[in-house]
Each structure stands twice: as C-alpha cells, then as structure tokens.
mmCIF file of the N, C-alpha and C atoms, coordinates in Angstrom:
data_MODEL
# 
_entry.id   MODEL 
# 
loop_
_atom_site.group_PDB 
_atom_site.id 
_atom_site.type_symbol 
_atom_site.label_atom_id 
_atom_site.label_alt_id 
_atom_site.label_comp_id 
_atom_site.label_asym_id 
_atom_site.label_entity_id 
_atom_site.label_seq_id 
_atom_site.pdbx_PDB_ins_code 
_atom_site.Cartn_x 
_atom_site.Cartn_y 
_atom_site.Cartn_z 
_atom_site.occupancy 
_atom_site.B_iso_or_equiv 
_atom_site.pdbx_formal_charge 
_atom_site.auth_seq_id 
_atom_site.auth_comp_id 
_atom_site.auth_asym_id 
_atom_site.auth_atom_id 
_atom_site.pdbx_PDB_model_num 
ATOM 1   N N  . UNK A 1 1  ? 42.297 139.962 292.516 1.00 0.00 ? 1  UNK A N  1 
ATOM 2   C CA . UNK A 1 1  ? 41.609 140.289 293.745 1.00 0.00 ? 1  UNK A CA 1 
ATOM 3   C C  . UNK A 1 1  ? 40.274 140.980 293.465 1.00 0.00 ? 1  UNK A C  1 
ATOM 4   N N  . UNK A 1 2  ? 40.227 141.291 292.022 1.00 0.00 ? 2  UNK A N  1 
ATOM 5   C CA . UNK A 1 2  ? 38.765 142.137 292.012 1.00 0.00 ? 2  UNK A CA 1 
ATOM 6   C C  . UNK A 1 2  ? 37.583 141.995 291.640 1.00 0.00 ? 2  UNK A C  1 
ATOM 7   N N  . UNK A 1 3  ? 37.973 140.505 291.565 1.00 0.00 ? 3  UNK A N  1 
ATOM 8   C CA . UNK A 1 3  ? 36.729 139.196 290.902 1.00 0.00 ? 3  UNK A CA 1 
ATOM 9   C C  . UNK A 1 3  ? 35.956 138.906 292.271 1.00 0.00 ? 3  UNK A C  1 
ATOM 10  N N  . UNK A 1 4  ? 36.859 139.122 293.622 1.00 0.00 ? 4  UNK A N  1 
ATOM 11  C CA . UNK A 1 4  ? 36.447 138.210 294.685 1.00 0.00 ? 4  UNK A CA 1 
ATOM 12  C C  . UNK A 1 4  ? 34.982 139.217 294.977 1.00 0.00 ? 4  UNK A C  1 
ATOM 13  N N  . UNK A 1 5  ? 35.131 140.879 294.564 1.00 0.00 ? 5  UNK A N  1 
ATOM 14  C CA . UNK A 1 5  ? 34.354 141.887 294.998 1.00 0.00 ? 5  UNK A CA 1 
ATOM 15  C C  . UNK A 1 5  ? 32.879 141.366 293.908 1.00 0.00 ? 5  UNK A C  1 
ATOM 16  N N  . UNK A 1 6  ? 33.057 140.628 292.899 1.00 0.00 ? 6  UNK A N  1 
ATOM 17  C CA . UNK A 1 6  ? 31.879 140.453 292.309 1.00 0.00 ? 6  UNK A CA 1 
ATOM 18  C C  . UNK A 1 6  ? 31.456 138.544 292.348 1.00 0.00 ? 6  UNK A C  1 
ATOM 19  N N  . UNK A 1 7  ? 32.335 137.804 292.632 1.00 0.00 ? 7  UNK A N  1 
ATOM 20  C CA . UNK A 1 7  ? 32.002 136.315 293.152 1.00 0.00 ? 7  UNK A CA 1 
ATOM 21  C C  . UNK A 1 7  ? 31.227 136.247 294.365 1.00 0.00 ? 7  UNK A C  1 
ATOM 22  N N  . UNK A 1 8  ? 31.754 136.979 295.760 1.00 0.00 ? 8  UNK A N  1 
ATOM 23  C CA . UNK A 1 8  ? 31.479 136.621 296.700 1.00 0.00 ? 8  UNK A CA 1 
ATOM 24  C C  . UNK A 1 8  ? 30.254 137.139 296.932 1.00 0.00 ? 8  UNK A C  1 
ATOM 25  N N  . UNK A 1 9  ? 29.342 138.254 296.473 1.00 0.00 ? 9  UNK A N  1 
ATOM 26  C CA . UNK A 1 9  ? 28.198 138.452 296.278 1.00 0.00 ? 9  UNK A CA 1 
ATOM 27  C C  . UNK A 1 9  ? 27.074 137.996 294.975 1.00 0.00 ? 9  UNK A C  1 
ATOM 28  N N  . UNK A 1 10 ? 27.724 137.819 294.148 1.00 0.00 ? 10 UNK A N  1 
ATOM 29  C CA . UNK A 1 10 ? 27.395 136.519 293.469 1.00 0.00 ? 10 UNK A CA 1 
ATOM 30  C C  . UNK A 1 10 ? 26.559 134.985 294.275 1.00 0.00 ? 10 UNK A C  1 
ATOM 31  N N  . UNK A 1 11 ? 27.970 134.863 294.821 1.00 0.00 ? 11 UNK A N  1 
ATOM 32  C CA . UNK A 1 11 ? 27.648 133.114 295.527 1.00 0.00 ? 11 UNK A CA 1 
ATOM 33  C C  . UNK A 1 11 ? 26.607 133.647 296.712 1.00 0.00 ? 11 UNK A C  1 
ATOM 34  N N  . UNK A 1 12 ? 26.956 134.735 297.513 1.00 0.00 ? 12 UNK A N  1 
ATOM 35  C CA . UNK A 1 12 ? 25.097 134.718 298.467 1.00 0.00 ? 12 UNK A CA 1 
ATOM 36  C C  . UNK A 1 12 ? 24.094 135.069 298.062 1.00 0.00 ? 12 UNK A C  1 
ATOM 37  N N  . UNK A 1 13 ? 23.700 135.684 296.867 1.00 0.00 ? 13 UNK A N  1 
ATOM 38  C CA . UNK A 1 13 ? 22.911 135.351 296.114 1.00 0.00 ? 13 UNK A CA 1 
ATOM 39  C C  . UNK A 1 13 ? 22.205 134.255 295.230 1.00 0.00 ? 13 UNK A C  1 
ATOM 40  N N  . UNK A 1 14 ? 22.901 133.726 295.059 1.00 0.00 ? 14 UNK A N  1 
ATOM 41  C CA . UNK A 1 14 ? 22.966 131.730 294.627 1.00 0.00 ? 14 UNK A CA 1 
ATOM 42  C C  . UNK A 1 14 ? 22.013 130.979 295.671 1.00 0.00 ? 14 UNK A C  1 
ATOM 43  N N  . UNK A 1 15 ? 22.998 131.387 296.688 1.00 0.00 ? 15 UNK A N  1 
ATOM 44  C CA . UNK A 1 15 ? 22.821 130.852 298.006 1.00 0.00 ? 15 UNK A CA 1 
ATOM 45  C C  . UNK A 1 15 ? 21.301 131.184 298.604 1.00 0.00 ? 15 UNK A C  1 
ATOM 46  N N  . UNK A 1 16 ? 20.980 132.366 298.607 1.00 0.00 ? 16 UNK A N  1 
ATOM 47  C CA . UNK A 1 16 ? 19.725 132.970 299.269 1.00 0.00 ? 16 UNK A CA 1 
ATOM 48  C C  . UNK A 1 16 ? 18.206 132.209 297.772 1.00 0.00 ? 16 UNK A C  1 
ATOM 49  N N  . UNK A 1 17 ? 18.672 132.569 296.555 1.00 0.00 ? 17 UNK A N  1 
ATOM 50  C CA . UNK A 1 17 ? 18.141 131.534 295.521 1.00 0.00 ? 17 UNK A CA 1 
ATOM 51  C C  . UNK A 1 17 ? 17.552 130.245 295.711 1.00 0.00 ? 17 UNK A C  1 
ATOM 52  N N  . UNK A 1 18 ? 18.992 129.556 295.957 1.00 0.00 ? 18 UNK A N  1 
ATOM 53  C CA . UNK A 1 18 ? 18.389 128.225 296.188 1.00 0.00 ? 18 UNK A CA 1 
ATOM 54  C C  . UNK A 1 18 ? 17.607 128.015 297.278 1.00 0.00 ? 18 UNK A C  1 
ATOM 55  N N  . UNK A 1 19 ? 18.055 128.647 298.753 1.00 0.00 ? 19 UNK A N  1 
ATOM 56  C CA . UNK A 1 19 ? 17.606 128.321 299.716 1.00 0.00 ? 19 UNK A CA 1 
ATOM 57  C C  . UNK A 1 19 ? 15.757 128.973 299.670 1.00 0.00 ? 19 UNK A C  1 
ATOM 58  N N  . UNK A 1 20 ? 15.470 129.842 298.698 1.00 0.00 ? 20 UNK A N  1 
ATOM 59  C CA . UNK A 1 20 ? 14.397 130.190 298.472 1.00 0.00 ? 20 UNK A CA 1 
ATOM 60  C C  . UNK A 1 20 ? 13.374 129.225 297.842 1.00 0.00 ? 20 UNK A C  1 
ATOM 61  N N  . UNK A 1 21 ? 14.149 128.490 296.917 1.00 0.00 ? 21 UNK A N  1 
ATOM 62  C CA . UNK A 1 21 ? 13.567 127.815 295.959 1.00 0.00 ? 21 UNK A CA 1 
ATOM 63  C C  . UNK A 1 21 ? 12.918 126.047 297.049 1.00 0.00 ? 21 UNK A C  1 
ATOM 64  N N  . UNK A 1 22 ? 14.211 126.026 297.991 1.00 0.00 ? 22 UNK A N  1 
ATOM 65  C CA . UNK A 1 22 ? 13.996 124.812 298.501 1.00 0.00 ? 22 UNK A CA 1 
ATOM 66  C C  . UNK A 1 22 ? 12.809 124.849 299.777 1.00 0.00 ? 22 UNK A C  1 
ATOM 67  N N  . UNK A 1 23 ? 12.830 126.439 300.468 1.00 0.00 ? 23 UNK A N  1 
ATOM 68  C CA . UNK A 1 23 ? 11.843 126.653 301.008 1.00 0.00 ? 23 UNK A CA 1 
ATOM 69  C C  . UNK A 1 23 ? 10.803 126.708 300.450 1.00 0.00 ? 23 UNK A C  1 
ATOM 70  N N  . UNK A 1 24 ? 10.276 127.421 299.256 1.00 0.00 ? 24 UNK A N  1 
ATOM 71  C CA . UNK A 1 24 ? 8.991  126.612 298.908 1.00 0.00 ? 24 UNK A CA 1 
ATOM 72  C C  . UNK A 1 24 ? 9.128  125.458 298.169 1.00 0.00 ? 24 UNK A C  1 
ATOM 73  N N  . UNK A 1 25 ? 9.252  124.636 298.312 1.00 0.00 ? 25 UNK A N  1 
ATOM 74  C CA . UNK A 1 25 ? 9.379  123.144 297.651 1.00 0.00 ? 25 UNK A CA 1 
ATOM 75  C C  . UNK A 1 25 ? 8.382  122.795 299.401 1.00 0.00 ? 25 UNK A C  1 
ATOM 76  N N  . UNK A 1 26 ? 9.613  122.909 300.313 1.00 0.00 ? 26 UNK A N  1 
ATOM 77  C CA . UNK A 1 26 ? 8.702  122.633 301.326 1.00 0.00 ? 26 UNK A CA 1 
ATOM 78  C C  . UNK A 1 26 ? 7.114  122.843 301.740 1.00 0.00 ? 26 UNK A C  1 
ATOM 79  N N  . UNK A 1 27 ? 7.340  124.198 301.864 1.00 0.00 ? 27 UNK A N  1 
ATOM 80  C CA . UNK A 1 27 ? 5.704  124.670 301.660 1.00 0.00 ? 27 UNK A CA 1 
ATOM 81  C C  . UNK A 1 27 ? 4.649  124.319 301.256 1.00 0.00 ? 27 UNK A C  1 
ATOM 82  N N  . UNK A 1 28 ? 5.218  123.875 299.705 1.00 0.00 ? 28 UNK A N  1 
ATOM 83  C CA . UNK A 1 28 ? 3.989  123.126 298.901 1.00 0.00 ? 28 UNK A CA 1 
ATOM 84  C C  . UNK A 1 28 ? 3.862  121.778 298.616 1.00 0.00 ? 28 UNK A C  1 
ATOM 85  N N  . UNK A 1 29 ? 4.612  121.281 299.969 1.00 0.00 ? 29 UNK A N  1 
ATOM 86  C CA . UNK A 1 29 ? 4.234  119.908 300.051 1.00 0.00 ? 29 UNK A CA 1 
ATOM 87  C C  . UNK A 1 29 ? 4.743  118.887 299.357 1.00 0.00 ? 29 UNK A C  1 
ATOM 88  N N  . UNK A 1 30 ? 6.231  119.409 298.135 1.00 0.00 ? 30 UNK A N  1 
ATOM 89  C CA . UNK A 1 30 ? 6.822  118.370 297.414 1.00 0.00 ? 30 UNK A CA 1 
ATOM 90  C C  . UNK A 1 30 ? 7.428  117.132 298.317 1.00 0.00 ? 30 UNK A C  1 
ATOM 91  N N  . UNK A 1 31 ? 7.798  117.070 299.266 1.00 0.00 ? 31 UNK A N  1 
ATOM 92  C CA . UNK A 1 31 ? 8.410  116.518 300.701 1.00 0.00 ? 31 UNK A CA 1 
ATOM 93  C C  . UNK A 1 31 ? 7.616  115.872 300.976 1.00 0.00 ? 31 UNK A C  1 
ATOM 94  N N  . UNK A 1 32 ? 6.369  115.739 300.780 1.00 0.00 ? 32 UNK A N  1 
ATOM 95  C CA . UNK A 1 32 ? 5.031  115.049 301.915 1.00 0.00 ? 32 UNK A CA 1 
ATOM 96  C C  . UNK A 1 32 ? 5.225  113.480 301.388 1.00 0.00 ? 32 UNK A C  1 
ATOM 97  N N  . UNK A 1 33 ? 5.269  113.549 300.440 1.00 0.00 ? 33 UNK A N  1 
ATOM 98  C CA . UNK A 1 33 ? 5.124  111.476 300.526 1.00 0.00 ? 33 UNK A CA 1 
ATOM 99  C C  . UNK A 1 33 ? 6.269  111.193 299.271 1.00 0.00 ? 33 UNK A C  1 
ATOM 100 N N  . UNK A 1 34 ? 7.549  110.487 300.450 1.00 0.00 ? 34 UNK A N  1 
ATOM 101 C CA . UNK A 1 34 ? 8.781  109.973 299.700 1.00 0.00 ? 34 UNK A CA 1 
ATOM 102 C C  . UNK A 1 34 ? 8.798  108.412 299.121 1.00 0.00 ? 34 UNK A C  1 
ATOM 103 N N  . UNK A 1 35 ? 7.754  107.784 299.801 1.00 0.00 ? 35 UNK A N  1 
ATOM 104 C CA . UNK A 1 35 ? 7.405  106.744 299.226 1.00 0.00 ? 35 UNK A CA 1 
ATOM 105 C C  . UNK A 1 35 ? 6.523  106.238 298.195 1.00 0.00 ? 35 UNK A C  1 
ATOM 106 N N  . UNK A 1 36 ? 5.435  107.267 297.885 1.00 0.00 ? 36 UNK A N  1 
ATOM 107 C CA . UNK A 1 36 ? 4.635  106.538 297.327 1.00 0.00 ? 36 UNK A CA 1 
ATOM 108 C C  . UNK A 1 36 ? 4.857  106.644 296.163 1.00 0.00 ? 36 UNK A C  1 
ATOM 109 N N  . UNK A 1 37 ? 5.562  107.253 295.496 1.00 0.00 ? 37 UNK A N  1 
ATOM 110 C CA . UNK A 1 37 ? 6.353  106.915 293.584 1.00 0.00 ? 37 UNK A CA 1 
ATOM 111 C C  . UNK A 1 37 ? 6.722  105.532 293.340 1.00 0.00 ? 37 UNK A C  1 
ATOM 112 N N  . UNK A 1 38 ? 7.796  105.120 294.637 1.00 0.00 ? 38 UNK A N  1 
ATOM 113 C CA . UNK A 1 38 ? 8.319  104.134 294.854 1.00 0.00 ? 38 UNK A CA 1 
ATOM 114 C C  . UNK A 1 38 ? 7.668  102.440 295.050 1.00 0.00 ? 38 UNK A C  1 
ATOM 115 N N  . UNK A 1 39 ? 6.366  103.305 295.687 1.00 0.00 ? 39 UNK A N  1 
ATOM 116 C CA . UNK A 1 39 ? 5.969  102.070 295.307 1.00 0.00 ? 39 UNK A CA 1 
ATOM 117 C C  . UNK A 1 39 ? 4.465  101.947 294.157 1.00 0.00 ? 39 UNK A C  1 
ATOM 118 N N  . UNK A 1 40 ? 4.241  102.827 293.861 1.00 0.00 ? 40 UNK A N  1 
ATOM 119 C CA . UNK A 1 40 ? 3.495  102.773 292.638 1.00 0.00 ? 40 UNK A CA 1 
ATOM 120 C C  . UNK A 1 40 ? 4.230  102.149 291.368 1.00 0.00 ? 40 UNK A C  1 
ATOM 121 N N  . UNK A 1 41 ? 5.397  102.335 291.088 1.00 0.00 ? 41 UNK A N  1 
ATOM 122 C CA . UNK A 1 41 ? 6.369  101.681 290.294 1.00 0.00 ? 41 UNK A CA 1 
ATOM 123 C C  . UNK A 1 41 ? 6.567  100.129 290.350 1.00 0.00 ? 41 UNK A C  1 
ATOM 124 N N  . UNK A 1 42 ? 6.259  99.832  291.575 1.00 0.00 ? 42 UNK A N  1 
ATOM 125 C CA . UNK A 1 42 ? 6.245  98.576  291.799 1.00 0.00 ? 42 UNK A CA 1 
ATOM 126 C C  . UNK A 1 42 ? 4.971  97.780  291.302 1.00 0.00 ? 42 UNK A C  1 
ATOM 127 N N  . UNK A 1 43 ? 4.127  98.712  292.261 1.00 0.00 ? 43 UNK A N  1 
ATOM 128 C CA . UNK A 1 43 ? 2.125  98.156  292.053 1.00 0.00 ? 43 UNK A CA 1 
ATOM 129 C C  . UNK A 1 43 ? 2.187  98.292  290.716 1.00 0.00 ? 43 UNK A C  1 
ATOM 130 N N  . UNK A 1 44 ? 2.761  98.480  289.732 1.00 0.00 ? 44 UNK A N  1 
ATOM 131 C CA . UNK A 1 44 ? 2.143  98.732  288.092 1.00 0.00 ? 44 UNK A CA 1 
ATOM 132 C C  . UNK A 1 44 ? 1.296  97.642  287.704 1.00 0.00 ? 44 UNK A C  1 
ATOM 133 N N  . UNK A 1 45 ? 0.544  98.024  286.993 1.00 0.00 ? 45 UNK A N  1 
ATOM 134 C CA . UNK A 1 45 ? -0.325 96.470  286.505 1.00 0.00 ? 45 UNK A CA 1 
ATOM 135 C C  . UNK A 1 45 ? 0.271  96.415  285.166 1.00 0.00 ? 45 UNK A C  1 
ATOM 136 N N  . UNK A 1 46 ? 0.884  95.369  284.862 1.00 0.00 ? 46 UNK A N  1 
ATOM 137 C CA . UNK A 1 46 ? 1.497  95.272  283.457 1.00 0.00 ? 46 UNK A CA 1 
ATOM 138 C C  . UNK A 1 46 ? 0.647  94.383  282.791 1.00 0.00 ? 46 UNK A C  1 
ATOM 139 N N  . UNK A 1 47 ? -0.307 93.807  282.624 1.00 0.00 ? 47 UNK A N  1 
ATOM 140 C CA . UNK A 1 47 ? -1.725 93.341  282.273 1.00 0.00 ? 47 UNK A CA 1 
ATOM 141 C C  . UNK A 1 47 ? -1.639 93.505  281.035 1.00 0.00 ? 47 UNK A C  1 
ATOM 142 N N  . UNK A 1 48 ? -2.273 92.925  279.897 1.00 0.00 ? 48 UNK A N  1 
ATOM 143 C CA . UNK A 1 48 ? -2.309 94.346  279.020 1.00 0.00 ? 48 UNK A CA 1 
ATOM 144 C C  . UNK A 1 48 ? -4.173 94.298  279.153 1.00 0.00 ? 48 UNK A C  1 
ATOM 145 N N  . UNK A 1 49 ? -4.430 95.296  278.559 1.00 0.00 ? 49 UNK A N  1 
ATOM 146 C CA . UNK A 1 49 ? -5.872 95.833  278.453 1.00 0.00 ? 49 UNK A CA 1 
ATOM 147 C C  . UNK A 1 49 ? -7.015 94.631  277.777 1.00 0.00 ? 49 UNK A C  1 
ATOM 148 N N  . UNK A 1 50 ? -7.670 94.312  277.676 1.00 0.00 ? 50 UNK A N  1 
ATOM 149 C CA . UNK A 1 50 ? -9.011 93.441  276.960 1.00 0.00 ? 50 UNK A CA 1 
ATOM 150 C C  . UNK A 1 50 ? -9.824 94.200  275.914 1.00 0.00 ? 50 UNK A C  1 
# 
C-alpha cells in the first residue's frame, strides 16, 4: 500500500509532463501541415543528377 503514496504522484506528474510537452508541440506549429511530408515523399525526383 505504500508504493501507491509514491506511484500515484509519480503518474500526475508524467501526466502534467507530457501534457506540457504536447502543448508546446502545438504552439510551435509541429501540427500545422500533416500532409506535406506525405506528399513530398511521393514528388521525389529520382532522376539522377547530369
């Protein structure tokens, strides 16, 4: 029972962590364009060079 007194403040700390980490992710705009990796991968020019 005396693990739960150091887990359960543990895990909202985790918790407040991540949720920190994912709020700025937002902030700085990692979120803004889910497509365009996706299709740059595609557009590749596999050419080779001259």
């Amino acid at each position: 029972m005396d693990i739960v007194y150091l887990l359960v403040p543990l895990s909202v700390v985790l918790a407040f962590i991540i949720g920190g980490v994912f709020w700025w992710a937002v902030r700085r705009g990692q979120f803004e364009d889910l497509e365009g990796p996706a299709h740059r991968i595609i557009m590749d020019d596999d050419r080779p060079e001259q």
